[in-house]
N, C-alpha and C positions, 0 to 999 in steps of 0.2 A: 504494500500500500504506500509505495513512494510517494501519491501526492503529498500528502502532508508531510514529505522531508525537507523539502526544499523553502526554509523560512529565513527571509534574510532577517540581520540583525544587530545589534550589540550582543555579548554574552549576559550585560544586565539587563534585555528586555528579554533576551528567548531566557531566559532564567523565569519569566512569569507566563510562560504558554508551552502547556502541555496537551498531545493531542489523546484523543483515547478511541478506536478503530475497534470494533467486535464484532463479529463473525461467525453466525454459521455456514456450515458448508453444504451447497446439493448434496444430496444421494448417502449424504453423513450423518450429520445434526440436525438439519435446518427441520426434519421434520417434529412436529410438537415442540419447536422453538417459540412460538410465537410468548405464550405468557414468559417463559424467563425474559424474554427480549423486554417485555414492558417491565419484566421488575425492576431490569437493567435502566433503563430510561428514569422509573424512579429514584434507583440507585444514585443517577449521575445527581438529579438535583440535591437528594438529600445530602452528599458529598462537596457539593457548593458550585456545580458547572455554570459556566459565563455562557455558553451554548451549549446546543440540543438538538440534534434529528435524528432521520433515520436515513439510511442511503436513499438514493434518488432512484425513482420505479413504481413500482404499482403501491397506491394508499401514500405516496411521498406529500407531506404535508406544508416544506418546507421546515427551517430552525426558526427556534425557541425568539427570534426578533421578529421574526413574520406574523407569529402565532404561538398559539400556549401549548405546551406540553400535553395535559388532557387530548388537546385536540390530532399531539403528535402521535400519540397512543393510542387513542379510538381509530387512527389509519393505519396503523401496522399490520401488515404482512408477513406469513415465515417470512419472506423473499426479502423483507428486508433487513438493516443491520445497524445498531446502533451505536450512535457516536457523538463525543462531546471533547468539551475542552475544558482544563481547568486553569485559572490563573496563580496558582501557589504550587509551592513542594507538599505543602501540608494534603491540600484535599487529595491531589494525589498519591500522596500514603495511604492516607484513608481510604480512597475509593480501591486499590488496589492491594489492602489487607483485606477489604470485603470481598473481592474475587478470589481470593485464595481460600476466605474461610468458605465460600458459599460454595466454588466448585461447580461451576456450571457446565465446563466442560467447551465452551465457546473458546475459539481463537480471539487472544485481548493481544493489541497493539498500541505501541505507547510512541508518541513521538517527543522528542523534547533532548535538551543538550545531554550527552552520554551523561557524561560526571554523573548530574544529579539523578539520572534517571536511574545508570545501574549502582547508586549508592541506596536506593530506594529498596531495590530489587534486593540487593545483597543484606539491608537491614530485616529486607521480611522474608528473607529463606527462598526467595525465588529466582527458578533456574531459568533464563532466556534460553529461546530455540532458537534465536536469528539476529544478528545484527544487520543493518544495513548504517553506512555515512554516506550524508550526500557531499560532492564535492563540490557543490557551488554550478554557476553556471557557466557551460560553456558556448561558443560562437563571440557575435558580435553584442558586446555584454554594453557596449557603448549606447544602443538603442533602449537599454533599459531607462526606466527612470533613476532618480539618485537617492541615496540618503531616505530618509523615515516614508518616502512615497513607496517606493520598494517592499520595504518593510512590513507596509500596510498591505501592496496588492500582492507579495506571495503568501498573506497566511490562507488565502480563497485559494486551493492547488490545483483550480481548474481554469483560475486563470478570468473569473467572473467576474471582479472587482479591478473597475476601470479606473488606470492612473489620474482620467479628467475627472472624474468624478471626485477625486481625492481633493486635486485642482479648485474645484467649483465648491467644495464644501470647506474647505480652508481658508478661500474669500468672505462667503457666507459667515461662518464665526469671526472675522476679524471686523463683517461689518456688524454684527449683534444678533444677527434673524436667526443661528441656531446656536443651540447650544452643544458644547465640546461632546456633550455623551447624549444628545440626540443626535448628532453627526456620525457618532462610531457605530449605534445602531445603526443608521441608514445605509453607512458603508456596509457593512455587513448582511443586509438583505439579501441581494443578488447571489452570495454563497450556496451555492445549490449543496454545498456537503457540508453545512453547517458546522465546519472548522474553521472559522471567522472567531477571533477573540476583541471582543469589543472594550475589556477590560485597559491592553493592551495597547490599541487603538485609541484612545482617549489618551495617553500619554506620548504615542505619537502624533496625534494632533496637536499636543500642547507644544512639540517641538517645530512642527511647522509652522505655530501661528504665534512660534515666538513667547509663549508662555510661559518656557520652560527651556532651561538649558542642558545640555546633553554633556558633561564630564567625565565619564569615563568612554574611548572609542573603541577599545577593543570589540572587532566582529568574529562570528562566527557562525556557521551554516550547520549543525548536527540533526543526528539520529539516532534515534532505535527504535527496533523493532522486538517486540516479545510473541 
């Protein structure tokens, strides 16, 4: 599930977005999947997820900024696959000691900078099947946008969140008609796979529009995969 490896960044903003990918399989699991999949979705919010859906396909209701939860559960499908984000190390301990004690038997996928991720793992006894690192991007990396625009349009890893859009809502707040964290919802709409951290988003807004200074630079692009 590469899309969501590819998050550019500082190491102190991907340090607050974590992605979380679950999975049943055809002709495996997937059948009588459907209730754990919803307990899963409650799972996420009771854990403190910043977004919410379900893969995109049949009953896809859109993320938890479109619409509410209930309504993303009342559409689920076996066929589909639940996933969220969380913005701390904490909730992601805790959501991920609940999958351990609960055992549901789903393939869980974790995106987020190694360090913290398999420091997590290693603190709750659990064994990864898979690493993936992304290496950044290659081609003509020139045409990309720069700096916290980037930042903002790869957490959508399908590429849904337009750099203008980032543009036009960055004027918008500096002239007063929205506000910083109605702007990171609205970015976040368009994410059809509801891995859009809006938490996150709201602080790179605050560096775009000047509200906020960015002091440490170190970047970095990580992964894993569980």
């Amino acid at each position: 599930m590469t899309h969501s490896l590819h998050r550019a960044g500082t190491v102190e903003d991907l340090g607050c977005d974590y992605v979380i990918i679950m999975r049943p399989e055809k002709g495996y699991n997937q059948k009588g999947s459907l209730g754990i999949s919803r307990e899963i979705l409650q799972l996420f919010r009771e854990c403190g997820a910043v977004n919410i859906t379900g893969a995109r396909g049949t009953g896809y209701k859109g993320n938890l900024l479109q619409t509410s939860l209930e309504s993303i559960s009342d559409a689920f499908v076996e066929s589909n696959c639940p996933y969220c984000v969380f913005d701390t190390k904490e909730k992601l301990e805790k959501f991920l000691r609940e999958m351990k004690k609960r055992d549901y038997g789903l393939s869980v996928v974790v995106s987020g900078l190694y360090d913290d991720v398999k420091a997590i793992c290693d603190k709750l006894g659990i064994q990864p099947h898979t690493t993936n690192h992304s290496f950044g991007v290659w081609g003509n990396a020139s045409l990309l946008p720069d700096g916290p625009v980037l930042e903002i349009t790869t957490m959508c890893g399908h590429g849904q969140v337009s750099r203008y859009l980032v543009d036009d809502l960055v004027e918008q707040i500096k002239a007063g008609s929205i506000s910083i964290e109605k702007a990171a919802i609205e970015l976040g709409k368009p994410c059809l796979c509801g891995l859009f951290n809006p938490k996150r988003a709201e602080r790179l807004l605050r560096l775009l529009t000047g509200k906020e200074k960015r002091e440490k630079v170190k970047t970095g692009v990580k992964g894993w995969v569980v």
